[in-house]
LUMROPA-787348 format. One record per residue (C-alpha): residue number from 1; chain; x, y negated, z negated. Coordinates in steps of 0.5 Angstrom, whole numbers. Layout:
REM LUMROPA-787348
+-----+---+-------+-------+-------+
|   k | c |     X |     Y |     Z |
+-----+---+-------+-------+-------+
| NUM | A |     X |     Y |     Z |
...
+-----+---+-------+-------+-------+
//
This chain:
REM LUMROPA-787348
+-----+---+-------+-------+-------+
|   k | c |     X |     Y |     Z |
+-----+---+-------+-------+-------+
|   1 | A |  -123 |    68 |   -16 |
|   2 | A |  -117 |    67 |   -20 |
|   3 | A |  -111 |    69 |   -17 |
|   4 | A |  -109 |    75 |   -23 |
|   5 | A |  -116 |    78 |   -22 |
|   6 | A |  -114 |    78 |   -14 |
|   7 | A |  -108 |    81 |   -15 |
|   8 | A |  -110 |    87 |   -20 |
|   9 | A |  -115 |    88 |   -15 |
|  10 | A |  -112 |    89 |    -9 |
|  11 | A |  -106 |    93 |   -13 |
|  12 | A |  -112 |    98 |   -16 |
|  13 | A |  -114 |    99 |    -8 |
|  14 | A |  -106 |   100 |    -5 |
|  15 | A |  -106 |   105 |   -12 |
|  16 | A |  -112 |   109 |   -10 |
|  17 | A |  -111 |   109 |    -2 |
|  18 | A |  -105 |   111 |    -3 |
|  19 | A |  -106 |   116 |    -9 |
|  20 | A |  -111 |   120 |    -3 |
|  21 | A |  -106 |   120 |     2 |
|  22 | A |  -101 |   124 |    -3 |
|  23 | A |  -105 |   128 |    -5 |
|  24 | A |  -108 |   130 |     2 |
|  25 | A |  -101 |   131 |     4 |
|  26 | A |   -99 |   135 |    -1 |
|  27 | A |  -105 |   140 |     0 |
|  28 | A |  -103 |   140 |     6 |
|  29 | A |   -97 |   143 |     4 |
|  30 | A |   -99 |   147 |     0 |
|  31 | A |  -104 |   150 |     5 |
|  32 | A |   -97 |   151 |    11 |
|  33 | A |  -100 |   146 |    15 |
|  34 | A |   -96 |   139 |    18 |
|  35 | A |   -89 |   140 |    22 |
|  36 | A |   -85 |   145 |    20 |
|  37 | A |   -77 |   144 |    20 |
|  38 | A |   -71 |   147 |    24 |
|  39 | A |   -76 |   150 |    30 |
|  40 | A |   -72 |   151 |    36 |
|  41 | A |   -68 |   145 |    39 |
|  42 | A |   -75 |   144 |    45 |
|  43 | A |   -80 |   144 |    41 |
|  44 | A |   -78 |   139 |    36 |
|  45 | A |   -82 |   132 |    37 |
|  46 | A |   -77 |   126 |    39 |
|  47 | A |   -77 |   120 |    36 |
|  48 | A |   -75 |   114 |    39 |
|  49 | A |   -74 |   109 |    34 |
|  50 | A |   -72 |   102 |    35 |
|  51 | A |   -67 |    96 |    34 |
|  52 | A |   -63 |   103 |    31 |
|  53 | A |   -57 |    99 |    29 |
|  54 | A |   -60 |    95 |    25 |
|  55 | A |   -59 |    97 |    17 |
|  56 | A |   -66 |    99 |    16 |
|  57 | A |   -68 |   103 |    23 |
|  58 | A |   -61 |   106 |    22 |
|  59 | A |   -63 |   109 |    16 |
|  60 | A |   -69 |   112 |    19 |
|  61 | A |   -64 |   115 |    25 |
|  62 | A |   -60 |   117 |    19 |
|  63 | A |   -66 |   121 |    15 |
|  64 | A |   -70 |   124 |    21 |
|  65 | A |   -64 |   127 |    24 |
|  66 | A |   -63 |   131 |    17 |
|  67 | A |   -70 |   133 |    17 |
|  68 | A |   -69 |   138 |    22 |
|  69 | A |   -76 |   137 |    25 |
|  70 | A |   -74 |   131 |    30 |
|  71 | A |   -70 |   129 |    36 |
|  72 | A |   -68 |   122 |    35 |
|  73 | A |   -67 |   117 |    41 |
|  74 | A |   -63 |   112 |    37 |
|  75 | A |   -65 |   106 |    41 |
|  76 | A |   -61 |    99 |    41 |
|  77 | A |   -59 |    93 |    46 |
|  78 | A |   -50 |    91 |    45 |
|  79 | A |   -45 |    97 |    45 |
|  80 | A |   -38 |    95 |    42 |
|  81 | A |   -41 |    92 |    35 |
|  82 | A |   -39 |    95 |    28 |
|  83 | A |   -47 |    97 |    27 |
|  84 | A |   -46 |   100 |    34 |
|  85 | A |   -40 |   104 |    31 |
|  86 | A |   -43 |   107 |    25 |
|  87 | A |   -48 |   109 |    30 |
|  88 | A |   -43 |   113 |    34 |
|  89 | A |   -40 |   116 |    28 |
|  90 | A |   -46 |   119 |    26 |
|  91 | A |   -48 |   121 |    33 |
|  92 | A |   -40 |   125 |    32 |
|  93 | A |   -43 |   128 |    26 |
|  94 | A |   -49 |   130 |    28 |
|  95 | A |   -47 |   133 |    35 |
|  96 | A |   -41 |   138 |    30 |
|  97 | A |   -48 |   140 |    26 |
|  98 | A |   -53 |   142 |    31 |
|  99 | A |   -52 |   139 |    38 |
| 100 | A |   -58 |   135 |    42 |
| 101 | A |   -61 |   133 |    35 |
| 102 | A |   -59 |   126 |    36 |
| 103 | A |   -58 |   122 |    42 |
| 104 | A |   -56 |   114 |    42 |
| 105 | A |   -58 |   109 |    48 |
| 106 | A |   -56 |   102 |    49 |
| 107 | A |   -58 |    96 |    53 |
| 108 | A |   -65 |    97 |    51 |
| 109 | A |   -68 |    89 |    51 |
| 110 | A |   -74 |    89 |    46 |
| 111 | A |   -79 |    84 |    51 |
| 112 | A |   -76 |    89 |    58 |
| 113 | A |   -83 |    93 |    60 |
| 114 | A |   -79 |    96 |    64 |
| 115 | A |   -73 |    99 |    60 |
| 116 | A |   -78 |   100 |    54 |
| 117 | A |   -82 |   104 |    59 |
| 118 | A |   -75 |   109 |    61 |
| 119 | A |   -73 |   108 |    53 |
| 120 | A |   -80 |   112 |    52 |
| 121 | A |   -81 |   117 |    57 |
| 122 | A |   -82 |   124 |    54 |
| 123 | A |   -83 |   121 |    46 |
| 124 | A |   -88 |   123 |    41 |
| 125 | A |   -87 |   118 |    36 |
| 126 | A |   -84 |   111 |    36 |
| 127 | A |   -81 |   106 |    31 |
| 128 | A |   -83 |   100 |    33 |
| 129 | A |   -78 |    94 |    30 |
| 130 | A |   -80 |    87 |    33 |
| 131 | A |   -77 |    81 |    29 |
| 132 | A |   -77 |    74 |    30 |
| 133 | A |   -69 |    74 |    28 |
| 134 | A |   -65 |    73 |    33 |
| 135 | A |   -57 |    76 |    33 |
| 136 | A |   -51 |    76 |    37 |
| 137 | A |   -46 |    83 |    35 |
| 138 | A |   -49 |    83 |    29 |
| 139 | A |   -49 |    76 |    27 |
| 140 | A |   -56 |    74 |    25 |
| 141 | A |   -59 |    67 |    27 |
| 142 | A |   -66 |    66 |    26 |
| 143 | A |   -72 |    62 |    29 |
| 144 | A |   -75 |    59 |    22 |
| 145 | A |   -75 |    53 |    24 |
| 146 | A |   -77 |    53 |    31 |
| 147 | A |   -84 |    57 |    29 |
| 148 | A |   -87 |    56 |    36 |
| 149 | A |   -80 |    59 |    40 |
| 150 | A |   -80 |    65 |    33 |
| 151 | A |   -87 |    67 |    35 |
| 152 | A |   -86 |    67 |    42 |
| 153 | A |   -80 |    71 |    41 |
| 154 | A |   -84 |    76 |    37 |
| 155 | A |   -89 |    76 |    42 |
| 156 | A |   -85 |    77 |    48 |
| 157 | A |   -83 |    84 |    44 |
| 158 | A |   -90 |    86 |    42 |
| 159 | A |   -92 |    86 |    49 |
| 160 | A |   -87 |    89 |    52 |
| 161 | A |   -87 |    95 |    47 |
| 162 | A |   -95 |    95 |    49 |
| 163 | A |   -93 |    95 |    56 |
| 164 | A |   -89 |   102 |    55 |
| 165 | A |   -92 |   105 |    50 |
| 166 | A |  -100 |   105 |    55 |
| 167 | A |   -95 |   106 |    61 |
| 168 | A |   -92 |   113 |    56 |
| 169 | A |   -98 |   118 |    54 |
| 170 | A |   -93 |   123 |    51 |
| 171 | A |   -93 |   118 |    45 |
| 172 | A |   -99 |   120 |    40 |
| 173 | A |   -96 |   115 |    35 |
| 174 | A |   -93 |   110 |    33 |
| 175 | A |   -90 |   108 |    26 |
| 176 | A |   -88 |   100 |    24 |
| 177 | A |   -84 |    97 |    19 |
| 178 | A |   -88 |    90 |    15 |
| 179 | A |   -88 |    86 |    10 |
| 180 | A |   -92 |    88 |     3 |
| 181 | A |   -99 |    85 |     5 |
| 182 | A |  -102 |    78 |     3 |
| 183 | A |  -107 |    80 |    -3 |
| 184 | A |  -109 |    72 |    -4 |
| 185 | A |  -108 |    68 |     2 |
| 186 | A |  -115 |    65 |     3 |
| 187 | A |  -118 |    69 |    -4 |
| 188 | A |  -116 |    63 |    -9 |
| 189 | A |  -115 |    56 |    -8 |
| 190 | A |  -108 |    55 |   -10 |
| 191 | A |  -105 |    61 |    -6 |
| 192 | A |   -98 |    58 |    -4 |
| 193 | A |   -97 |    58 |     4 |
| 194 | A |   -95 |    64 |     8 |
| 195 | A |   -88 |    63 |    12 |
| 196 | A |   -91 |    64 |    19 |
| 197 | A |   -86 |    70 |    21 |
| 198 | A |   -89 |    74 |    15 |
| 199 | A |   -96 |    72 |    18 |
| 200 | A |   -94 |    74 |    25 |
| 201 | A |   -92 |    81 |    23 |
| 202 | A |   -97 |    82 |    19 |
| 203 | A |  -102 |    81 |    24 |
| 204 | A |   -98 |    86 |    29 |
| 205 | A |  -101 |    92 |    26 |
| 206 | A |  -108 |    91 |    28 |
| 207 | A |  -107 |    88 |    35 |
| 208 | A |  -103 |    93 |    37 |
| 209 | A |  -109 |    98 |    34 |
| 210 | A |  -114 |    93 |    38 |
| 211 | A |  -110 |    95 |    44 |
| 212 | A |  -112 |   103 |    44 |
| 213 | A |  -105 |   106 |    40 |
| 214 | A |  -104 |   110 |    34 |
| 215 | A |  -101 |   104 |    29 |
| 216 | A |   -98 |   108 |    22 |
| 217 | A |   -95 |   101 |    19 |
| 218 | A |   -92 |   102 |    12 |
| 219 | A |   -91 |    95 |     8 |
| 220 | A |   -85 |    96 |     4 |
| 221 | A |   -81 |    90 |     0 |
| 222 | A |   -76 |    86 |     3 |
| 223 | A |   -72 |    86 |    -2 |
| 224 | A |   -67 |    91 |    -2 |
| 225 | A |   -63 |    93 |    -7 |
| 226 | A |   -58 |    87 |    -8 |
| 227 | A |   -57 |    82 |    -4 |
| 228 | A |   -60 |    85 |     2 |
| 229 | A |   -56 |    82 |     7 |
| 230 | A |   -50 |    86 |     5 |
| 231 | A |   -49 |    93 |     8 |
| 232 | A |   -46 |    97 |     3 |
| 233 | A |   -48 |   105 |     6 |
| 234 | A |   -42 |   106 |    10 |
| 235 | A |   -36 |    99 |    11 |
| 236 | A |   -39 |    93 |     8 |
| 237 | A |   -42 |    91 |    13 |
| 238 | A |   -44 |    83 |    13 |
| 239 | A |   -49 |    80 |    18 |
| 240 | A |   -47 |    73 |    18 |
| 241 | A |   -41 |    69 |    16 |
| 242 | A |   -44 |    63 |     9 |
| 243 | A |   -44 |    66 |     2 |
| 244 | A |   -49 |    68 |     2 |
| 245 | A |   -48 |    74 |     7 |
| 246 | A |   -42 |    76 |     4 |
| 247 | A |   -44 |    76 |    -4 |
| 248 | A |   -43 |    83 |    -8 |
| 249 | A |   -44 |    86 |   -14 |
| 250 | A |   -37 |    86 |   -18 |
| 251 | A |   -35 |    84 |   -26 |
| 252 | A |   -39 |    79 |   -29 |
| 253 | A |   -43 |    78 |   -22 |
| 254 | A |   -50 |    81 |   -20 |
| 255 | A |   -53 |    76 |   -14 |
| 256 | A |   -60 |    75 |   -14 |
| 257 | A |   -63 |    69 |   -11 |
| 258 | A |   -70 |    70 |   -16 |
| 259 | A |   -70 |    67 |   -23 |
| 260 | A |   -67 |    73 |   -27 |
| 261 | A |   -74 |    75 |   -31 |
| 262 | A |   -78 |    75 |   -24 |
| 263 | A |   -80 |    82 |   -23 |
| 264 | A |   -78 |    84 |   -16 |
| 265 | A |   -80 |    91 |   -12 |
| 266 | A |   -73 |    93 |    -9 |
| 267 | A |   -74 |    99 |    -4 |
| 268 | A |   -68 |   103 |    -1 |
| 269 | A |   -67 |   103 |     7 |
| 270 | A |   -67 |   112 |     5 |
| 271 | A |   -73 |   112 |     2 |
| 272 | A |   -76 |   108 |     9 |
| 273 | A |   -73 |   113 |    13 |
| 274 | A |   -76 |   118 |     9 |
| 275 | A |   -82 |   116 |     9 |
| 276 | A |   -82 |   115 |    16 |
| 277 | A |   -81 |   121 |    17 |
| 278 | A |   -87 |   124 |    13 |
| 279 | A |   -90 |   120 |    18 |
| 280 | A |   -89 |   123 |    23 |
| 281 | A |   -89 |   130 |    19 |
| 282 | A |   -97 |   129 |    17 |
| 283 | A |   -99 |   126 |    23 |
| 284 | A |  -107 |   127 |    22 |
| 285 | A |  -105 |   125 |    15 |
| 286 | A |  -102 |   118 |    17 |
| 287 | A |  -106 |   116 |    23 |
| 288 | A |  -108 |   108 |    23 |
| 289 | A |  -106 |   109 |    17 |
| 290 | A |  -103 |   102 |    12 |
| 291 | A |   -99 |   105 |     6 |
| 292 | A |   -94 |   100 |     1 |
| 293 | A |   -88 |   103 |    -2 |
| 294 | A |   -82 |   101 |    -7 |
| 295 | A |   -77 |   105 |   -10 |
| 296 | A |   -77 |   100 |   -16 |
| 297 | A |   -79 |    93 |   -20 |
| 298 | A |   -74 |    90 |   -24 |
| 299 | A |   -72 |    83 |   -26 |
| 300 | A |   -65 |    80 |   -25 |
| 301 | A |   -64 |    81 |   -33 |
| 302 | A |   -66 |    88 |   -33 |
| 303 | A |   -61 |    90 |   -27 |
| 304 | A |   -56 |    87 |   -30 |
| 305 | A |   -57 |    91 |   -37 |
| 306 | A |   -57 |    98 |   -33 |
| 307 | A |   -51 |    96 |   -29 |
| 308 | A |   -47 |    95 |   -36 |
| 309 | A |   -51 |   102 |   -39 |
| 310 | A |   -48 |   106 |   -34 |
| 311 | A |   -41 |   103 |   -32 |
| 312 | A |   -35 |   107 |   -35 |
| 313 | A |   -31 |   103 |   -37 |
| 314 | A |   -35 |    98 |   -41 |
| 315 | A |   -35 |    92 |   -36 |
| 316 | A |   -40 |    87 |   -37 |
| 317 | A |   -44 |    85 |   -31 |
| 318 | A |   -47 |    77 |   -31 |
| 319 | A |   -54 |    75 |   -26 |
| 320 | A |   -52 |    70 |   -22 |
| 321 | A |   -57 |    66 |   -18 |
| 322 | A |   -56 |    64 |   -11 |
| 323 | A |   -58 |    56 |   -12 |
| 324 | A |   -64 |    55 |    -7 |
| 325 | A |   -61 |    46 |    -7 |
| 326 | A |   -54 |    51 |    -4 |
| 327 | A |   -59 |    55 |     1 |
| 328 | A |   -62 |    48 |     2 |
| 329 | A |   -56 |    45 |     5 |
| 330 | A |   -53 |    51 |     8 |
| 331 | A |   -59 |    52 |    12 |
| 332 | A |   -58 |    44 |    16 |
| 333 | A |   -52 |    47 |    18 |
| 334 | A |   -53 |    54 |    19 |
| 335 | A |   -61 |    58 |    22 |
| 336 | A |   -58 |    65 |    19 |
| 337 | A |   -60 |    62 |    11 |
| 338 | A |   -66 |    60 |    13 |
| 339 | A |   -70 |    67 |    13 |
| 340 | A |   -68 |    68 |     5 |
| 341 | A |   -69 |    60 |     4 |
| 342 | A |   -77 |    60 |     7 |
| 343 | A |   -78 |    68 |     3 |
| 344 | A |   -75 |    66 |    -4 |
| 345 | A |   -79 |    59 |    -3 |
| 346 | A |   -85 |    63 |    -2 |
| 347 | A |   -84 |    70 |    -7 |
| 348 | A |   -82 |    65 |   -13 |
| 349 | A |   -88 |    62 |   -13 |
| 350 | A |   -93 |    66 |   -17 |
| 351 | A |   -91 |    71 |   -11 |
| 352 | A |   -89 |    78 |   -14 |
| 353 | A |   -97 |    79 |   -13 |
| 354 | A |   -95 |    81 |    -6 |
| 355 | A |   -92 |    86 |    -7 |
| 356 | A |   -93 |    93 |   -10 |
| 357 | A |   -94 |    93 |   -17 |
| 358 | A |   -90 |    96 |   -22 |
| 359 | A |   -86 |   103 |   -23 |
| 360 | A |   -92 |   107 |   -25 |
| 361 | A |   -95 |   105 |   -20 |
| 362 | A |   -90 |   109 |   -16 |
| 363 | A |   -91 |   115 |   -20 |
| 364 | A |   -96 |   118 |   -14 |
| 365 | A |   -91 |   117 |    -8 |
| 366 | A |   -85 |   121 |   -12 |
| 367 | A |   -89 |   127 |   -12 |
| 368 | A |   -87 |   127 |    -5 |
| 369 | A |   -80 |   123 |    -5 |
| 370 | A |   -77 |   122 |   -11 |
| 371 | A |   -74 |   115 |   -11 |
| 372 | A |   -68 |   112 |   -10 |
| 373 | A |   -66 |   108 |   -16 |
| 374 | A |   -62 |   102 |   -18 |
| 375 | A |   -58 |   107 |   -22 |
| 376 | A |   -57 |   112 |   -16 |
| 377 | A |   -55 |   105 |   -12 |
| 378 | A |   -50 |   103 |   -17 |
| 379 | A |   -46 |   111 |   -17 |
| 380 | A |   -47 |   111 |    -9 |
| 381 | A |   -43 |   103 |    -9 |
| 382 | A |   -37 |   106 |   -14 |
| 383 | A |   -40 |   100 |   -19 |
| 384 | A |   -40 |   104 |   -25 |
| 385 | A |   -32 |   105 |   -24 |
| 386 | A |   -30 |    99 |   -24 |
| 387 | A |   -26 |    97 |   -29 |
| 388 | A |   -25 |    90 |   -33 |
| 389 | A |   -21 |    85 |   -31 |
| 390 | A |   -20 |    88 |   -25 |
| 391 | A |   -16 |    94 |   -27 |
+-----+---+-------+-------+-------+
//
């Protein structure tokens, strides 16, 4: 089979999965089933979501605790941190708006049964994050060049969470967080190799309904709007110390480390957050269930042309492309590059076609979310205020 055929056929099925999921949970709207918001304090389900400091499974703390349908049990290992700050202030803010909602934990080691056991207890639901990264208050180092150690690593995790989660009845489901799935890895000939970690996580899922749980997995891209390693939700937040970490948007610089007419699928972590809350909200709906999402597909020229349409003041925006001989060199002195370096190596390579496919394949999901889009992301970063030269 050639790989465009295998491509176009695995994008119809992700269509046509997920075209029934959204019209089950809109008929089941329309029917008042699902959990409904705002019931008393005792009778929410609580959901306990893991690795919550980090920049995506933040987000999802962040979007259940405004649905009003939840307790949260924010999950996270190092207290002191800039990622454990925000944390906090929204614990501040949420305690003003309706106490007990949200409720933050530290020290939780991901490969403890025993700590993930007592981080469980009581919970209907869980986000189960586990990576192969490692990270050091909020400084990212990777096993990318260690598969053997990345694997174990991952391991100790995943059997440590299936420890807790056998150990703890009350969880009836869990929800997991992966890479777009592989749509032509031993289908055609000249498929590029797949960076172990993706395969390893892809392959969580399974395992774990192998095991005996309720897996919910959503495949959401791995790129996030700009350089996804820059936190622009609250304070810049960097997660590393090379220039690629620190790279933002600004006059005549719009970063990207893909050739800028690659088409790309960006998500933005809310709409993960969202979505795992419809999860969760549609339990019956959801169950061992796999679902892609992406708030958008865009190529580096084409966000370029947005950011110019949309600033007020005429500023002129240039793709720059992050050189991959540049994450090359970085990455014999630095783990933290290696993780973008082996993604951009594979997804250049006829890559996209593991990802979603294209905008009007969304057009289903937004019946229930209403996607985050570039131009939204660029009001919510002040980028179309900034003015030229500076001013």
């Amino acid at each position: 089979m050639d790989r465009d055929t295998a491509v176009h056929m695995a994008q119809a099925a992700i269509k046509a999965k997920n075209k029934r999921l959204v019209d089950a949970v809109l008929d089941a709207k329309a029917a008042g089933r699902g959990l409904k918001s705002n019931l008393p304090l005792n009778e929410r389900p609580l959901i306990a979501v893991t690795c919550a400091t980090g920049w995506e499974c933040y987000a999802i703390v962040e979007e259940l605790v405004k649905t009003r349908m939840f307790r949260v049990r924010a999950l996270y290992r190092t207290p002191g941190t800039q990622a454990a700050a925000r944390l906090d202030a929204l614990l501040t803010r949420t305690e003003a708006e309706e106490p007990g909602v949200l409720s933050i934990h530290s020290g939780v080691d991901m490969t403890s049964a025993e700590i993930l056991t007592t981080s469980f207890a009581d919970c209907d639901g869980v986000v189960l994050y586990v990576t192969a990264n490692t990270a050091k208050a909020g400084k990212i180092t990777n096993h990318g060049n260690d598969p053997a150690g990345g694997r174990n690593a991952c391991m100790r995790q995943v059997m440590a969470s299936l420890t807790a989660l056998k150990a703890t009845p009350s969880v009836q489901q869990v929800v997991t967080l992966i890479f777009p799935t592989d749509k032509v890895t031993g289908i055609v000939d000249d498929a590029p190799e797949i960076p172990w970690w993706i395969d390893q996580k892809l392959r969580l899922s399974d395992f774990l309904r192998g095991q005996g749980l309720n897996v919910t997995c959503i495949h959401r891209p791995a790129y996030y709007y700009a350089m996804h390693r820059v936190d622009y939700t609250d304070t810049q937040q960097f997660r590393g110390d090379t220039s690629l970490s620190k790279t933002m948007i600004k006059e005549n610089n719009l970063p990207g480390i893909n050739n800028p007419d690659f088409l790309v699928n960006w998500v933005d972590v809310r709409d993960v957050g969202k979505w795992v809350g419809t999860c969760f909200a549609y339990a019956d709906i959801f169950r061992n269930v796999d679902f892609s999402i992406a708030s958008n597909a865009s190529t580096g020229d084409e966000l370029v042309a947005i950011a110019a349409q949309h600033n007020k003041h005429g500023t002129t925006f240039r793709y720059k492309q992050f050189p991959l001989w540049l994450m090359k060199m970085l990455s014999l002195f630095t783990e933290e590059v290696v993780y973008p370096l082996r993604y951009a190596e594979w997804y250049n390579d006829k890559g996209n076609g593991y990802d979603f496919a294209c905008n009007e394949d969304l057009a289903d999901l937004a019946k229930i979310h209403p996607p985050w889009t570039f131009e939204m992301k660029l009001a919510a970063w002040g980028i179309n205020d900034i003015k030229p030269g500076g001013g």
